[in-house]
C-alpha positions in Angstrom: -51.1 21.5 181.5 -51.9 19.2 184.5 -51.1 15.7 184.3 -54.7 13.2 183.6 -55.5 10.7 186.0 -54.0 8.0 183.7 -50.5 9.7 183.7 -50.4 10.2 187.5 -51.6 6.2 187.3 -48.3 5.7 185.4 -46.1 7.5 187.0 -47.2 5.8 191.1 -46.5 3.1 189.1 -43.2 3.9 188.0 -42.5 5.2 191.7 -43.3 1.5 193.1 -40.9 -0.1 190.2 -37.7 2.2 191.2 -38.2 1.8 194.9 -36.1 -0.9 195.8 -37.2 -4.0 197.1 -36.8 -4.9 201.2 -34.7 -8.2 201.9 -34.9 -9.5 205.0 -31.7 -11.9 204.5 -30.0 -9.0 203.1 -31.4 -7.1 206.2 -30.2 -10.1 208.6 -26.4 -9.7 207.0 -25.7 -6.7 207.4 -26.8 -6.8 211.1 -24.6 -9.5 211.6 -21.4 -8.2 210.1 -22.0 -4.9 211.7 -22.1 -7.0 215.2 -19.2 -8.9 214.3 -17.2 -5.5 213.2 -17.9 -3.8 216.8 -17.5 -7.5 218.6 -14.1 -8.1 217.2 -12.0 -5.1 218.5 -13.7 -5.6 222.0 -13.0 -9.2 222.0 -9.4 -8.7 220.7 -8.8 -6.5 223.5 -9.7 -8.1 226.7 -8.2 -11.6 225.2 -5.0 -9.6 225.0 -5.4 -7.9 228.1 -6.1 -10.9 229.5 -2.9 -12.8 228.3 -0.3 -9.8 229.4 -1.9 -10.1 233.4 -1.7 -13.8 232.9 1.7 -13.2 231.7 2.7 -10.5 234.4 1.2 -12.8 237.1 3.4 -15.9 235.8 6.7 -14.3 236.2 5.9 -12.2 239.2 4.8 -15.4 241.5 8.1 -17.1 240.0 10.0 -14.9 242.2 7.9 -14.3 244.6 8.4 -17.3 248.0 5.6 -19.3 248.3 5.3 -18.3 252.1 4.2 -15.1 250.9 2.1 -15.9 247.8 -2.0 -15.9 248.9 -2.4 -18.6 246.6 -0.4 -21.3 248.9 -3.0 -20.0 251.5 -5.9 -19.2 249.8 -5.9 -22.4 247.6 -6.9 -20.2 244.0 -4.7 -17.5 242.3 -6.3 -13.8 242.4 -6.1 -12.6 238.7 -3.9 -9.8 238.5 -2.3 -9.5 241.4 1.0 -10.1 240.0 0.5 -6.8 237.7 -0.6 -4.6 241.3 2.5 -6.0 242.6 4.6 -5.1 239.8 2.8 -1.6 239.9 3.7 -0.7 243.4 7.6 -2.4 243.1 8.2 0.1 240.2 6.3 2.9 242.3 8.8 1.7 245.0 11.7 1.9 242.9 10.7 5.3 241.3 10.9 7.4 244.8 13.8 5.4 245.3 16.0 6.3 242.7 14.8 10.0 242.8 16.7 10.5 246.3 20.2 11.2 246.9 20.8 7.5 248.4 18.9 5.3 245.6 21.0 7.6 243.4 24.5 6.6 244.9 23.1 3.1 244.9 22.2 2.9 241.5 25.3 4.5 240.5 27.3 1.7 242.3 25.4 -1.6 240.7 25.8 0.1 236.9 29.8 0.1 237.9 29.5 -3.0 239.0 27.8 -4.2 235.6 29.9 -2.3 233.6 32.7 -4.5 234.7 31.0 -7.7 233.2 32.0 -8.1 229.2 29.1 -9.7 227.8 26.2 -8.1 230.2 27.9 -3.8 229.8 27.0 -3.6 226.5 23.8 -4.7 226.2 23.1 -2.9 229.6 24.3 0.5 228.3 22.4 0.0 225.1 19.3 -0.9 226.7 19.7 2.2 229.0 20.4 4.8 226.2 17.0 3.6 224.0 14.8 3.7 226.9 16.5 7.3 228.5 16.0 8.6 224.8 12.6 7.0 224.3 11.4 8.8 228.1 13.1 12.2 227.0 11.2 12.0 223.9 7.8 11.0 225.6 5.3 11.1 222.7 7.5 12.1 219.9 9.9 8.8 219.8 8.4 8.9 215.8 9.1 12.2 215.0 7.6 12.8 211.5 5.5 10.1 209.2 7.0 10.0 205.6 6.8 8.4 202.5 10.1 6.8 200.7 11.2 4.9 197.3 11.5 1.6 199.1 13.0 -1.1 198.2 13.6 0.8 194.7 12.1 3.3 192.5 8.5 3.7 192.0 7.6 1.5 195.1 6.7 3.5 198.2 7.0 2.6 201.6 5.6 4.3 204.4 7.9 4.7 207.7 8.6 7.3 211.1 11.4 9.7 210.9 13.1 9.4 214.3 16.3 11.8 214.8 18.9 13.6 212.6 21.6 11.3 212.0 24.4 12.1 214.2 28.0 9.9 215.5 30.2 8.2 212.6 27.4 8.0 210.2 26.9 11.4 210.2 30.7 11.6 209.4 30.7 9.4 206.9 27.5 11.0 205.1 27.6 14.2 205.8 24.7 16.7 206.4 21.0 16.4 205.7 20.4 12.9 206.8 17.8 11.4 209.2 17.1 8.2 210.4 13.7 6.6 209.3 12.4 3.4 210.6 10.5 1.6 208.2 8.3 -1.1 210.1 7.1 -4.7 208.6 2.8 -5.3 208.2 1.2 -6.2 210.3 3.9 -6.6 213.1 5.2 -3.1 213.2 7.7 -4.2 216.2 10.0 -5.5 213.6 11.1 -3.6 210.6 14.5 -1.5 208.9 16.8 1.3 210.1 17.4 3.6 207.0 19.9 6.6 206.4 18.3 8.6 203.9 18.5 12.5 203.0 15.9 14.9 204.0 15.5 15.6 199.8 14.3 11.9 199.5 11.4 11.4 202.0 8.2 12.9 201.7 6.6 13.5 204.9 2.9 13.4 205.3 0.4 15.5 207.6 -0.5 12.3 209.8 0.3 11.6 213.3 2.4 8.5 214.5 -1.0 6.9 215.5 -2.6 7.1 212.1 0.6 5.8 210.5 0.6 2.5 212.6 -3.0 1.8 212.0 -2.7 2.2 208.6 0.6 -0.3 208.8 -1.2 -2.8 211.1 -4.1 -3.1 209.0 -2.3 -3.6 205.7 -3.4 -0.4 204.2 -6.9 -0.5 204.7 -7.5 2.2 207.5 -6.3 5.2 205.5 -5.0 6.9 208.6 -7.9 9.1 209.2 -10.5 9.0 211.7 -13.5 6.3 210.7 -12.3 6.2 207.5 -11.6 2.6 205.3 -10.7 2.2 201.7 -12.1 -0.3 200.0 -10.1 -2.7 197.3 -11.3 -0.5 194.7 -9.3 2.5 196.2 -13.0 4.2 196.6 -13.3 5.9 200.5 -16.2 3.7 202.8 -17.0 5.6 205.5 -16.9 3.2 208.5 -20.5 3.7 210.4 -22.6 1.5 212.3 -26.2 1.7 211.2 -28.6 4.1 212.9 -31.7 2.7 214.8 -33.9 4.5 211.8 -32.3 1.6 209.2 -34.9 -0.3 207.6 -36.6 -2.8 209.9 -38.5 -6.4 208.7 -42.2 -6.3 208.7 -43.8 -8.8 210.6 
């Protein structure tokens, strides 16, 4: 049976009642926020950027005579020239220690500091993160795991980073690893555990997801454009398309 005129009457009708309404100060917000979301990270970065070649520049020129600094000559500093300089020493330095003569010399000033109490240690210790850290490259954090920290039924994400080896290893026997648990949102800082392989969890994340999801306090889940909300619900992070709704004039 075909619907009457009245009925198709009603149900336009109907149609223009559930269609929801346009705002333009709704409109106007979310334009806004969605410029502030892609503004911030872009700002954030070139203020930082901005601040290390400051930084670099600072203590480079500090060393550096004044005879041969452009800015006694030039009467204005040229930003980041401190950073090219520091570039091309360490380039300098790198062919350097990779002949036979850098080598010898290198060898020489390390038994030189190695006779100096205070300054060997923390030399050799300094020497053995960063040779470690090179030979690793990429895979300093070895595996991203979940563990019962700091007791049971509170979990704390953290990087597995070697098998525990030396005394402790001695004095715990087999099965351990080391896992670094870092602090939000500074991961820099955080806590050394010993813990056995039986109590971590290790998830199917990289290293990179894991730190975003530490920086941010939990609310980048670790996967690509994806945010949870306080609700625990998944928001799929997207920028508006140019087909959004537009005001009316």
């Amino acid at each position: 049976m075909k619907p009457t005129a009245q009925e198709k009457r009603e149900e336009r009708k109907r149609h223009r009642h559930a269609r929801p309404k346009f705002s333009l100060l709704k409109w106007a917000r979310n334009r806004f926020f969605t410029g502030v979301i892609v503004a911030i990270p872009i700002v954030a970065t070139l203020l930082v950027v901005s601040w290390i070649v400051q930084k670099v520049d600072q203590n480079v020129f500090r060393i550096v005579p004044d005879s041969l600094n452009p800015e006694t000559y030039l009467g204005f500093a040229i930003p980041g020239l401190g950073l090219i300089i520091s570039v091309v020493v360490l380039f300098v330095l790198g062919i350097i220690a990779s002949n036979f003569i850098g080598k010898s010399l290198i060898k020489s000033g390390e038994g030189l500091l190695d006779r100096v109490p205070v300054v060997s240690p923390v030399y050799n210790a300094l020497k053995q993160i960063v040779q470690t850290v090179a030979a690793q490259k990429d895979r300093a954090f070895r595996d991203v795991c979940l563990i019962e920290y700091p007791k049971k039924d509170v979990w704390a994400i953290g990087f597995v980073t070697a098998d525990l080896g030396g005394k402790p290893k001695e004095a715990l026997g087999d099965g351990m690893v080391c896992v670094f648990v870092p602090t939000t949102p500074n991961p820099t800082s955080g806590f050394l555990l010993f813990l056995h392989k039986d109590n971590i969890r290790i998830l199917d994340m990289t290293p990179e997801e894991g730190a975003k999801m530490i920086i941010s306090g939990g609310m980048v889940s670790g996967e690509q454009n994806e945010i949870l909300d306080a609700g625990g619900g998944l928001e799929i992070n997207t920028i508006p398309s140019a087909e959004s709704p537009k005001p009316s004039l």
